[in-house]
C-alpha positions as CSV (number, residue, x, y, z in Angstrom):
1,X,-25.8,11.4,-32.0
2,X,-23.6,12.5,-28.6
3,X,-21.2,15.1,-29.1
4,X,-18.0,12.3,-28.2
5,X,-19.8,10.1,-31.5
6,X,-19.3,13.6,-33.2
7,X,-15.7,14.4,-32.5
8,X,-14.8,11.0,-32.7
9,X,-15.8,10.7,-36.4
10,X,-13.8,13.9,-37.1
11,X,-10.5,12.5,-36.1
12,X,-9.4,10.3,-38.7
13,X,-9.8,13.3,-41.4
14,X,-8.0,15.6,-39.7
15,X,-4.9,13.2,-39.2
16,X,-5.3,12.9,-43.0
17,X,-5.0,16.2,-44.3
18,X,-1.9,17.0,-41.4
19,X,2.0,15.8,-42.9
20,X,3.7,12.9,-41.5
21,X,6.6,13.8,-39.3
22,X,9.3,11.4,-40.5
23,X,8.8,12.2,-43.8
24,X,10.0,16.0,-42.7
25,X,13.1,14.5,-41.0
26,X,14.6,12.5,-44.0
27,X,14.0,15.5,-46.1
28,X,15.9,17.6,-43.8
29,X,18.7,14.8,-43.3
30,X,19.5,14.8,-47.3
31,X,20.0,18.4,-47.3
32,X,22.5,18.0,-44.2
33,X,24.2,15.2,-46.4
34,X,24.5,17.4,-49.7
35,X,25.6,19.9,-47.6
36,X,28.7,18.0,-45.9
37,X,29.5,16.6,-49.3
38,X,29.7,19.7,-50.6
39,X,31.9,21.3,-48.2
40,X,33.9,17.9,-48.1
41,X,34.4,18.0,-52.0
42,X,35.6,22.1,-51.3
43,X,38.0,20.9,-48.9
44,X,39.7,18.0,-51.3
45,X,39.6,20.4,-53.7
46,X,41.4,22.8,-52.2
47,X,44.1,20.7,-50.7
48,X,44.4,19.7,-53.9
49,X,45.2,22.7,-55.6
50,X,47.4,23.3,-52.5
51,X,49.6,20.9,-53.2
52,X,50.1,21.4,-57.1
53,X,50.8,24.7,-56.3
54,X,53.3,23.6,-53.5
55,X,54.7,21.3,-55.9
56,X,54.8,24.1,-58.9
57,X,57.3,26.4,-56.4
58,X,59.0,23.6,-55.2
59,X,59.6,22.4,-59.2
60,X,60.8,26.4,-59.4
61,X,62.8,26.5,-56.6
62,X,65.0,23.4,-57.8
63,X,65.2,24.8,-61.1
64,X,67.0,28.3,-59.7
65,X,69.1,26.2,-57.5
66,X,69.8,24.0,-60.2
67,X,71.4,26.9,-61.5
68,X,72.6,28.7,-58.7
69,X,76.2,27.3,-57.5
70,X,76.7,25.4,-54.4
71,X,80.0,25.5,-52.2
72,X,81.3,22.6,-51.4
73,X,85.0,21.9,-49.9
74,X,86.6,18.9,-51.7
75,X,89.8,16.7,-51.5
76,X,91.5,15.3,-54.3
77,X,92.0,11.0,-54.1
78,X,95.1,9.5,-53.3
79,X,97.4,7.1,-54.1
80,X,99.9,6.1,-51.3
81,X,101.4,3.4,-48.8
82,X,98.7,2.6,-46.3
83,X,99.3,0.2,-43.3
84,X,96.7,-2.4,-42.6
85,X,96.5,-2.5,-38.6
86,X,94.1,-4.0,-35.9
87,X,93.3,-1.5,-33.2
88,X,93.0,-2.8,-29.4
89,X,93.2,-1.0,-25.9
90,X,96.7,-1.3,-24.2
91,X,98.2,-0.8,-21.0
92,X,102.0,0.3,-20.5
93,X,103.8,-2.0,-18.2
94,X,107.3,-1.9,-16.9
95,X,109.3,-4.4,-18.4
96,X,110.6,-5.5,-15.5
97,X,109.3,-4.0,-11.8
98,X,111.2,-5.0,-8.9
99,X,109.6,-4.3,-4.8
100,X,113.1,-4.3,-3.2
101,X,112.9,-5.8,0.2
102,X,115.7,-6.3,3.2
103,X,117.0,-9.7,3.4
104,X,118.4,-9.0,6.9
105,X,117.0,-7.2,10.1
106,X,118.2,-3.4,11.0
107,X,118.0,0.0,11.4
108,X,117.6,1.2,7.9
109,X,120.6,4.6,7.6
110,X,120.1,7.0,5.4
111,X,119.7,6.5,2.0
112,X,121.4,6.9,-1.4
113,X,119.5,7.9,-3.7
114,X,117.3,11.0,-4.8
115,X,113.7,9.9,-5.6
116,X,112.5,9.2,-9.2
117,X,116.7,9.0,-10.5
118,X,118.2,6.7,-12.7
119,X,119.5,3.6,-11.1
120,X,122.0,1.1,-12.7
121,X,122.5,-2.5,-11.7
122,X,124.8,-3.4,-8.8
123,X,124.5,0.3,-7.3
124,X,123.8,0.8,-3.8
125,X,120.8,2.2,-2.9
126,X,120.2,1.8,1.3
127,X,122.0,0.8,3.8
128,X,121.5,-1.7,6.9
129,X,123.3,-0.5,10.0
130,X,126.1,-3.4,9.4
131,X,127.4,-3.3,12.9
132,X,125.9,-6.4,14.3
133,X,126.8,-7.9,11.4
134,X,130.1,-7.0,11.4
135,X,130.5,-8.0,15.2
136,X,129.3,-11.7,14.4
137,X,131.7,-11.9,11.2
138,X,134.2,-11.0,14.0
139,X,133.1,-13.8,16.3
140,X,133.3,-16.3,13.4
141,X,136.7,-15.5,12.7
142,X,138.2,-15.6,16.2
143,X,136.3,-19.2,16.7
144,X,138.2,-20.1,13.2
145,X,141.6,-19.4,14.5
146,X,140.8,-20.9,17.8
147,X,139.8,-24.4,15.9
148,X,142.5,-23.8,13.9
149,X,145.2,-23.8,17.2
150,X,143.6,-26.7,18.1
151,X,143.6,-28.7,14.8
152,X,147.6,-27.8,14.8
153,X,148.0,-29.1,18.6
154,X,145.9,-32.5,17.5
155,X,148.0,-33.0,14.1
156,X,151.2,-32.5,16.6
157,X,150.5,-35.0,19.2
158,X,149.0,-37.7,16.6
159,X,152.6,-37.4,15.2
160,X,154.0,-37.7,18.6
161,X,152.0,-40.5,19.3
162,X,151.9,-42.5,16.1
163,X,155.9,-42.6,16.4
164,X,155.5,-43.8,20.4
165,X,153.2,-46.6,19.0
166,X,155.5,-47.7,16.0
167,X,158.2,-47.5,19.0
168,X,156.2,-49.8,20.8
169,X,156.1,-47.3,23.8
170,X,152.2,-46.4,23.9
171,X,149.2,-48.2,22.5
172,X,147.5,-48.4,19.0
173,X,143.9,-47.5,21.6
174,X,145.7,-43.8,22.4
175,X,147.2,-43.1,19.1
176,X,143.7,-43.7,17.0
177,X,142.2,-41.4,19.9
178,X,144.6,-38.9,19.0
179,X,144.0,-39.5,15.1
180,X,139.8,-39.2,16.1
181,X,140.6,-35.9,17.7
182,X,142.5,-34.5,14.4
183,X,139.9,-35.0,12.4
184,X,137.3,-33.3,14.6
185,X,138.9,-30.3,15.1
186,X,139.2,-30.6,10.5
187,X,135.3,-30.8,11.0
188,X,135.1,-27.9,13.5
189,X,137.2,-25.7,11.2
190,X,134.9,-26.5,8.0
191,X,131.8,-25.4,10.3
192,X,134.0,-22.1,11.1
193,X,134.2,-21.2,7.7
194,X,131.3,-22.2,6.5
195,X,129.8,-19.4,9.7
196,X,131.8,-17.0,8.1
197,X,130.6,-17.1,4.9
198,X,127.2,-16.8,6.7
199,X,128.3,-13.8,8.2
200,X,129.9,-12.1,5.5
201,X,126.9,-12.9,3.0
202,X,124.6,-11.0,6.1
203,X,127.4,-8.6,6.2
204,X,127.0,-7.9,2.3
205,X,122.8,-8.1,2.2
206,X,123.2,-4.8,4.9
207,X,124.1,-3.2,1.7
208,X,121.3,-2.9,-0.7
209,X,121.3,-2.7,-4.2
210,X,119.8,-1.9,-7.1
211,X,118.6,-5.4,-8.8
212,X,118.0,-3.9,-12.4
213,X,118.8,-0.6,-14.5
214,X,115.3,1.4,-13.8
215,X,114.1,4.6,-12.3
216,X,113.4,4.1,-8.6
217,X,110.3,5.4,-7.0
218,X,109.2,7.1,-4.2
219,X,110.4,5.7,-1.1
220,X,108.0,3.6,1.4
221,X,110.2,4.0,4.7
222,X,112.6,6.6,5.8
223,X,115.5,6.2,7.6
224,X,116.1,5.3,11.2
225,X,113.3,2.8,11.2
226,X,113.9,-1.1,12.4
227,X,113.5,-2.9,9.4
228,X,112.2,-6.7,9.1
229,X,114.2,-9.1,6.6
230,X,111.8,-10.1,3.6
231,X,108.8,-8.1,5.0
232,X,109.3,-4.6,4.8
233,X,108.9,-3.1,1.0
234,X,111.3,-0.3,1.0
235,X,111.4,1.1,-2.3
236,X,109.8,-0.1,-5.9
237,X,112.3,-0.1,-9.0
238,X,110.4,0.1,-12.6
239,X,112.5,-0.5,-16.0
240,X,111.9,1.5,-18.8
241,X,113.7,1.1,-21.1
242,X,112.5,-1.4,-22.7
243,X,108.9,-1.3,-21.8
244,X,106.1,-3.3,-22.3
245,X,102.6,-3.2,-23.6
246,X,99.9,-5.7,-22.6
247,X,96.2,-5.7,-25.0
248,X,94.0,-7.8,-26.0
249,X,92.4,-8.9,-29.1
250,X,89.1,-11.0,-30.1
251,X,90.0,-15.0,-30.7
252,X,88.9,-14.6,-34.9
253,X,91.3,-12.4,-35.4
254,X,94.4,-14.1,-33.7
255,X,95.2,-16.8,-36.6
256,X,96.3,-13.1,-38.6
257,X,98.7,-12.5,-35.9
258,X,100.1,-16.1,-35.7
259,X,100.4,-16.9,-38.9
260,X,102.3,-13.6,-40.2
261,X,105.4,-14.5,-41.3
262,X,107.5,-11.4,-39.6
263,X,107.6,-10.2,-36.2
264,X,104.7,-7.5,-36.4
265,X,105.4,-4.0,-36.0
266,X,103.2,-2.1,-32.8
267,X,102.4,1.4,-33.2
268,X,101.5,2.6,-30.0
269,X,99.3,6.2,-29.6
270,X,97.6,8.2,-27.3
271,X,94.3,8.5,-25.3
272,X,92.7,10.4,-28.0
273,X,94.3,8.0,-30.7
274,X,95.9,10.8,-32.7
275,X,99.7,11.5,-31.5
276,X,101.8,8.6,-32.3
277,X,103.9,7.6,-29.1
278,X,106.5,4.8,-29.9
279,X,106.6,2.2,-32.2
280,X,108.1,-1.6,-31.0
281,X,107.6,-5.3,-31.9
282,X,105.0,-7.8,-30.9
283,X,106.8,-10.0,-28.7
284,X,104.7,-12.6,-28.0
285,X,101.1,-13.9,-27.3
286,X,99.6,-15.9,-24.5
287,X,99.0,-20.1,-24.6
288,X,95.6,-20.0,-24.0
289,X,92.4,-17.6,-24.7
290,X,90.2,-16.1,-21.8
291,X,86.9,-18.0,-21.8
292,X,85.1,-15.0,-20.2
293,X,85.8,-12.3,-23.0
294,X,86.7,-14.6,-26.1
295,X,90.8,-12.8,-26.1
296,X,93.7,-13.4,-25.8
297,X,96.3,-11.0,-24.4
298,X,99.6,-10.2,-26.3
299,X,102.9,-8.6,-25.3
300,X,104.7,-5.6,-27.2
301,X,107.9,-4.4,-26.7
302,X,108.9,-0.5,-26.9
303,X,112.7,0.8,-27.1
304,X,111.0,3.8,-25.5
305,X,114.3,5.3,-25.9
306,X,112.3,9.4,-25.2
307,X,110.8,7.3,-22.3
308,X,107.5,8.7,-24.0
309,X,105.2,5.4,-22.1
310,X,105.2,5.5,-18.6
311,X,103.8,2.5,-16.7
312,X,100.2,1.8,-16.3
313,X,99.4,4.6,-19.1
314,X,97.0,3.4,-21.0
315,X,97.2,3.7,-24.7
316,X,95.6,2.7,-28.3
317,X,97.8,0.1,-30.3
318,X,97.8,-0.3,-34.0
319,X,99.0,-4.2,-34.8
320,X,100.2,-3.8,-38.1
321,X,99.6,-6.3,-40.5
322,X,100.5,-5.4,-43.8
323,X,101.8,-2.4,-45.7
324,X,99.2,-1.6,-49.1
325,X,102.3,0.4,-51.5
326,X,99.2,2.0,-54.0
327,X,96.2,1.9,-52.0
328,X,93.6,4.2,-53.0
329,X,92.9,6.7,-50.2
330,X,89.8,9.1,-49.9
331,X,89.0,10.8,-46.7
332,X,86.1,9.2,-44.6
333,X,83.6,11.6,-44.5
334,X,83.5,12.3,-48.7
335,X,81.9,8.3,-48.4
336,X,78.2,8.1,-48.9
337,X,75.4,5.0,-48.5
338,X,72.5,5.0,-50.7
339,X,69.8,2.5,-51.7
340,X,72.6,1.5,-54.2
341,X,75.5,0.8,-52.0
342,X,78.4,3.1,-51.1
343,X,78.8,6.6,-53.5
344,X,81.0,9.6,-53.4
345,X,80.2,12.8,-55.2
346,X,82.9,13.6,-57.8
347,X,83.6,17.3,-59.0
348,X,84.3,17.8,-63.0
349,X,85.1,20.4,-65.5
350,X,83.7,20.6,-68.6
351,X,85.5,22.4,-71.3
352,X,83.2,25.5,-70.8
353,X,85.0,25.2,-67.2
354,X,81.6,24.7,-65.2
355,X,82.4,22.6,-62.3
356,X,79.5,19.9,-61.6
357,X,78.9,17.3,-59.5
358,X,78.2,13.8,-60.0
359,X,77.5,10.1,-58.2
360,X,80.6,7.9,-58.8
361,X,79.3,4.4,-56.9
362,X,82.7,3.2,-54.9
363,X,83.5,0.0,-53.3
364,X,85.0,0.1,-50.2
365,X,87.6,-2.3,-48.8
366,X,88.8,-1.0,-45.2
367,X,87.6,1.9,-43.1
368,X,89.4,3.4,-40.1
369,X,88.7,6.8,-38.9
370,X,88.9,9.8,-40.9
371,X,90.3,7.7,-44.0
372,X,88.7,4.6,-46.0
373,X,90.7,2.6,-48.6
374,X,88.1,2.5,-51.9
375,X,88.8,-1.4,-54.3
376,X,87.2,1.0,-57.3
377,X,86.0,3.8,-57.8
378,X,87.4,7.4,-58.5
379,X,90.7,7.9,-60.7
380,X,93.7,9.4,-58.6
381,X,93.4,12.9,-58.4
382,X,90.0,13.4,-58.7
383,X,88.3,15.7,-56.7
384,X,85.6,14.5,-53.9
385,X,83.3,16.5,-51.9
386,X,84.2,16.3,-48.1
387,X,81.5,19.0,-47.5
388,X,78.2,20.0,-49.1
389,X,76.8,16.9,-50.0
390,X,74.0,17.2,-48.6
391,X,73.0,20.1,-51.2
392,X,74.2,18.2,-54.3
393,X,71.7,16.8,-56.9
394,X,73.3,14.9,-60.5
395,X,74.5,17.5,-62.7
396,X,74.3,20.6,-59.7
397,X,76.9,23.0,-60.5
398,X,79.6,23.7,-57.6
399,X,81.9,26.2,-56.4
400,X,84.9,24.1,-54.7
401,X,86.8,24.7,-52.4
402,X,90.1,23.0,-49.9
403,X,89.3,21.8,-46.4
404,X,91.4,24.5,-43.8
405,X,94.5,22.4,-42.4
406,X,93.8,22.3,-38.5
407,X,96.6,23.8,-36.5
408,X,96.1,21.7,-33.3
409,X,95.0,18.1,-33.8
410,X,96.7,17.5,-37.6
411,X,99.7,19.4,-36.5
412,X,99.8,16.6,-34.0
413,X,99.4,13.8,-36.6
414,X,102.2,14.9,-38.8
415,X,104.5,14.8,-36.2
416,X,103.6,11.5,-35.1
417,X,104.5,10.9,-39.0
418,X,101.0,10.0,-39.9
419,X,101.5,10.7,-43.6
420,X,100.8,13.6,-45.6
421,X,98.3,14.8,-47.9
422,X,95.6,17.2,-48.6
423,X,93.2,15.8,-45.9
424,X,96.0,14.6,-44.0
425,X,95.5,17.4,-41.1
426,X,91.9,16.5,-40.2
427,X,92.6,13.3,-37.3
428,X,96.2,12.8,-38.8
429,X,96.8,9.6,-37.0
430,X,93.9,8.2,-38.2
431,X,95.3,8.6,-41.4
432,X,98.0,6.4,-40.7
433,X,96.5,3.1,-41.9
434,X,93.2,1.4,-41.9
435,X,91.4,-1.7,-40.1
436,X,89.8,-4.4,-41.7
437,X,86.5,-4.3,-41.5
438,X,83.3,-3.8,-43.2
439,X,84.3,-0.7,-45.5
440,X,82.2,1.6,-43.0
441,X,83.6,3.6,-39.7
442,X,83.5,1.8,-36.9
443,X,83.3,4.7,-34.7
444,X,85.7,2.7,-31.8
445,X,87.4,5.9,-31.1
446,X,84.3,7.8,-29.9
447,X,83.6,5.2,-27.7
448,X,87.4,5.0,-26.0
449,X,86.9,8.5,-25.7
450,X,83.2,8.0,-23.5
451,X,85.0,5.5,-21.6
């Protein structure tokens, strides 16, 4: 037997007693796979006793706030007159605006008046240089009394005439001749005076005057320049008192304004919405409704007696509707939404005299501004938290206290005789009424105010 036959016979005995490779791998991947469960079960575990623990101090913490008091600032609920307005975007216009123009050609002389002054009706304002004008009322006159000579010299020799013919002496041909003449000369005189009126009316327009009562402007051409008749614009004349407010309003809610049954009172107010300006009438809206916006524009008229609006101011107008006598008023910001509608978090007293909060669920009826109008809900004279809810849980004890009155912004609302209150200081004119609407605020002041 070779030595190959040898080593050959060998082989299979020695792959027999050696271990197989893959099973050494599985062995080692089951290990790996304890292992990773292992630390994977640690890891659970431990987030697990993370968490009860987190939720063990939370639990703690509540409890010590629970007892701990919270401040919160609070406002009693009202009961009081509340108007029920639409709000729209208005511009002042003069009531009446007049460009004045010369009706006749001149040197303008100079003028009359002090710019920005109080004109009245009838007053004169700018002169034409009348001296042509005078010249050709002149001229009309003399040809009057020369027609006039005439007319008498006709009327005598008709008479002279018409007793020749009825003598006989001279023909019926020279008498009707004389009779033609006459009434020519009656034509010629009713064409002098007729010039003269021309030329006294020309005469008159050298004068200009002040078509309304207004406060004139600034003026757009200064004396000694050639004016043009009914081209040259030489001063603008604006009325204000009374003045005017045009706005608009969406098409659904114009059957409210038709159908009221009184002439509608206009509150009109500032950029900013809070400082009442003037208050007038709605006068009257238009016959037809813009197709491109879906409103309709309406007309308000302002005494405007403090000549508070000035012309092309713009200003916020309140439409009032209707006047609630015991509406039940709570400031804006004590309303809150939940997954159970609207809620508001009443303060009581128990007879220990520990103040605590609670949820009283509220339905609202109108919202505008910094005050909403509340169907049910709190009694009059409750308190509500203005402040703080955000810290309040059912049952939390509080500490109360009032709102600070604002010197700037609710000093302004009083005056413009917003109403009065404990909450009546925060946006004051706000406070004045309420639109009808979805019981939540509609935030349309912040948005006049980006515009």
């Amino acid at each position: 037997m070779s030595m190959e036959d040898t080593s050959e016979s060998q082989l299979p005995e020695n792959s027999l007693l050696q271990p197989h490779p893959t099973h050494k791998r599985g062995w080692v991947r089951v290990v790996v796979y304890v292992v990773l469960a292992s630390a994977l079960g640690f890891i659970v575990w431990r987030i697990h006793q993370n968490q009860q623990q987190a939720a063990a101090n939370s639990a703690i913490q509540a409890a010590a706030l629970m007892g701990r008091p919270v401040p919160v600032q609070v406002t009693p609920v009202e009961q009081r007159p509340m108007p029920i307005f639409l709000t729209a975007l208005g511009t002042v216009t003069p009531y009446m605006s007049v460009t004045v123009k010369a009706r006749v050609s001149g040197q303008l002389l100079p003028v009359r008046f002090t710019e920005g002054q109080q004109v009245k009706q009838g007053e004169t304002i700018m002169v034409i240089d009348p001296s042509p004008y005078k010249a050709a009322l002149d001229q009309a006159k003399g040809t009057l009394a020369h027609d006039e000579a005439l007319l008498k010299n006709a009327q005598a020799e008709y008479a002279r005439y018409k007793a020749l013919y009825e003598a006989g002496v001279t023909s019926k041909e020279t008498m009707q001749a004389d009779e033609a003449a006459q009434g020519q000369y009656e034509g010629a005189i009713q064409s002098d005076k007729a010039a003269i009126e021309t030329a006294q009316l020309q005469l008159n327009w050298c004068y200009i005057q002040s078509p309304i009562n207004g406060r004139i402007g600034l003026r757009l051409v200064d004396p000694g320049n050639i004016i043009t008749a009914n081209t040259t614009n030489l001063v603008i004349i604006n009325q204000f008192q009374p003045m005017a407010v045009y706005f608009t309003l969406p098409e659904n809610q114009l059957p409210q304004v038709l159908h009221a049954e009184r002439r509608l009172p206009v509150d009109a107010y500032d950029r900013g919405d809070v400082q009442k300006l003037a208050t007038g009438l709605l006068l009257t809206a238009d016959n037809q409704i813009d197709t491109t916006t879906g409103t309709v524009k309406l007309k308000a008229v302002f005494d405007n007696r403090d000549e508070a609006l000035f012309p092309d101011q713009f200003v916020n107008i309140h439409l009032v509707l209707e006047d609630r006598p015991n509406a039940l008023v709570v400031p804006s910001a004590a309303i809150q939404t939940g997954l159970q509608g609207s809620y508001v978090w009443v303060v009581d007293s128990n007879a220990k005299g520990v103040t605590t909060a609670r949820i009283q669920p509220v339905k609202v009826v109108l919202a505008e501004g910094q005050v909403t109008i509340l169907e049910s809900g709190p009694q009059v004279g409750q308190n509500v938290v203005v402040d703080g809810a955000d810290r309040l849980r059912p049952g939390q004890i509080v500490v109360m206290s009032t709102p600070r009155q604002r010197t700037g912004q609710g000093a302004a609302g009083q005056n413009a005789g917003s109403g009065s209150g404990p909450f009546a200081a925060p946006g004051a004119a706000n406070q004045h009424g309420a639109q009808p609407g979805s019981g939540k605020p509609d935030g349309k002041h912040d948005k006049r105010e980006q515009q």
